[in-house]
C-alpha positions, 0 to 999 in steps of 0.5 A: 793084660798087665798094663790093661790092669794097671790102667783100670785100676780106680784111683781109689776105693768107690761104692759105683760100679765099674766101667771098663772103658771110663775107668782105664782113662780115669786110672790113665789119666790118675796116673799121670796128674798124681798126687793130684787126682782126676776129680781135683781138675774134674769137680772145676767142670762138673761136680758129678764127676768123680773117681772118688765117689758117687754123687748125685744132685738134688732136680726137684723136691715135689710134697707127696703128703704134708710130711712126705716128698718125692726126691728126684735125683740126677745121679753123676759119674757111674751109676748103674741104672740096671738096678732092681725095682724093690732095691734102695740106695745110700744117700749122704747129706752134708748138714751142720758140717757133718755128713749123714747117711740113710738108706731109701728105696727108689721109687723110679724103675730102671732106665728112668727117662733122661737118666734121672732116678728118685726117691720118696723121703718120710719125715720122722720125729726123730729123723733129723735128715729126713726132715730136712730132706723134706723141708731143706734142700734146695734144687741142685744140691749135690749129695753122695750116693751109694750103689743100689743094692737090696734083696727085696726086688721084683724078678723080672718077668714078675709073677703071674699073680702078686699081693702086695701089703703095704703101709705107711711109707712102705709104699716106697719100694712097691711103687717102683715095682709098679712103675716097671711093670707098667713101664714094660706094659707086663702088669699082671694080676696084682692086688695091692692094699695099702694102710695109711690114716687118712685120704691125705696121708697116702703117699702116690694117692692119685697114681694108685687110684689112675692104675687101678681105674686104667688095668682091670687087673690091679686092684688097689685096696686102702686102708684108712686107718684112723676111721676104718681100723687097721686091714686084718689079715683074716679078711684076706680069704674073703675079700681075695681067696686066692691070696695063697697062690700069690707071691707075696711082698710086704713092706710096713711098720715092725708089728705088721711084718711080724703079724704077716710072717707068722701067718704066712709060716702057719700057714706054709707059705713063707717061701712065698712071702719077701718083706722089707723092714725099715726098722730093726726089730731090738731085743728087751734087754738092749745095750747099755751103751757106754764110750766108744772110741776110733783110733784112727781118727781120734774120736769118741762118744758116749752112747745110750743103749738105744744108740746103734755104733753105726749111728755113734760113728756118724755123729763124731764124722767117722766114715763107717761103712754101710748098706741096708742099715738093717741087719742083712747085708753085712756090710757095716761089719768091723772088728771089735778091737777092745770092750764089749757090745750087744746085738739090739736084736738078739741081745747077744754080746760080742768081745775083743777081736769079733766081728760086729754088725754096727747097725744094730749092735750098741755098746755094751760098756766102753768099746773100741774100734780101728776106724 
């Protein structure tokens, strides 16, 4: 079992799941081409090949409304195609030289057809990388990816009965719920109302209507908002009185969740609700930003409070870690070497030798971190 070990062990640190048998050639092979790695003789054959990271390459960007498009993606060496329908994935794109990294949901269910997954990209304007997701990547790109990961997931088998609330592209996450019920032809009683301004702003508009006119069992409600109003949760005990005894997934705009989980708690049912936020919701007295500073790399910049540590260390090409970008995985969390930060949530400071979330603290005054 020790050489078994010594063999598997990866060359270095990857966000991909492991495979036994490909990583004891890849480890055999490592240790053999040291200090060349495997990936310096494999990305001459195919950059999708590699021990160091996951990559992926861009097959098509196919426009789902005037400022959104779907992102199909043939994902290289490793990728788990078992994943959650619900679950999202890291994406890194090299632009103006600098790598930067978002979080999207899949939008395929697992097991894709011909080993291809995908993603639905919303352009913001303040979104430099999904715009140019949107407008500027051409077929054949090569991107990095993290591991699919994420709490928001559909169970498998699914619920008997399901409510989904959506808007806007919280749509995103649903779709590949959908998609895996239909898939494994085990859709059941599923209402689905969805929020958008108009006809044309509705991501997956034509598919939503095909699956409600083909299962008389999904009820696709949308919601034009610009003409109709926004969907009030009151109507729910008359337009779907049942909606109590159903699981219930909500994914959308920061008011909307909020709204939902406050009624779903007055009413006792939180256990049933599972929301997804795209946004972090920041406290009123957010950081006052300052310069951070990375040792090891040698690099600083000076922040706004409105500027979260993840994002600043992104900027000047820092490698920082990360995963849902929201506040719950933990993945982003590092240690404070000196200064001050503040949660954009709570509010709360944190000092010297704490642990802080980078995704959703700023700083707090001038801090520093070892990365």
């Amino acid at each position: 079992m020790g050489l078994r070990n010594w063999l598997e062990a990866p060359a270095a640190d990857i966000s991909a799941p492991r495979r036994p048998k490909l990583n004891m050639l890849r480890g055999a092979v490592t240790r053999v081409t040291t200090p060349l790695l495997p990936d310096d003789f494999l990305h001459l054959a195919n950059p999708l090949w590699s021990a160091r990271e996951l990559r992926g390459k861009v097959i098509e960007v196919r426009k789902e409304t005037a400022d959104s498009a779907t992102l199909v993606i043939k994902p290289g060496w490793g990728f788990d195609f078992d994943y959650q329908p619900g679950q999202y994935i890291g994406i890194g794109l090299l632009v103006d030289g600098r790598f930067h990294w978002r979080s999207y949901s899949l939008t395929s269910p697992p097991n894709w057809e011909k080993k291809r997954i995908s993603i639905a990209v919303k352009a913001m304007p303040e979104g430099k990388l999904s715009s140019h997701l949107i407008n500027g990547v051409p077929s054949g790109t090569v991107i990095r990816l993290a591991a699919p990961q994420g709490n928001f997931a559909l169970p498998e088998p699914p619920p008997e009965k399901i409510l989904f609330l959506t808007a806007g592209s919280g749509i995103t996450p649903v779709m590949a719920m959908l998609r895996a019920m239909v898939r494994r032809d085990e859709l059941p009683d599923v209402v689905h109302v969805h929020s958008a301004p108009t006809a044309e702003d509705v991501m997956f508009g034509e598919e939503l209507s095909a699956l409600h006119e083909s299962h008389p069992n999904f009820v696709s409600q949308v919601q034009h908002t610009r003409t109709g109003g926004r969907f009030r949760l009151a109507d729910l005990d008359a337009l779907y009185p049942d909606w109590r005894d159903r699981q219930t997934w909500a994914c959308g705009p920061t008011p909307m969740l909020d709204e939902i989980e406050r009624v779903w708690q007055e009413e006792g049912l939180a256990d049933r609700l599972h929301t997804e936020r795209f946004a972090i919701s920041r406290a009123d007295d957010a950081g006052q930003g300052g310069t951070v500073t990375f040792t090891k790399t040698g690099r600083s910049i000076e922040i706004d409070g409105a500027t979260t540590l993840l994002e600043a260390g992104e900027k000047v090409g820092v490698q920082m870690p990360f995963g849902c970008r929201m506040g719950i995985c933990q993945t982003c969390v590092v240690p404070l070497v000196a200064g001050h930060t503040r949660d954009l949530r709570s509010g709360r400071e944190h000092g010297e030798g704490e642990r802080v979330q980078t995704c959703i603290a700023s700083a707090a005054g001038d801090c520093t971190f070892d990365l």
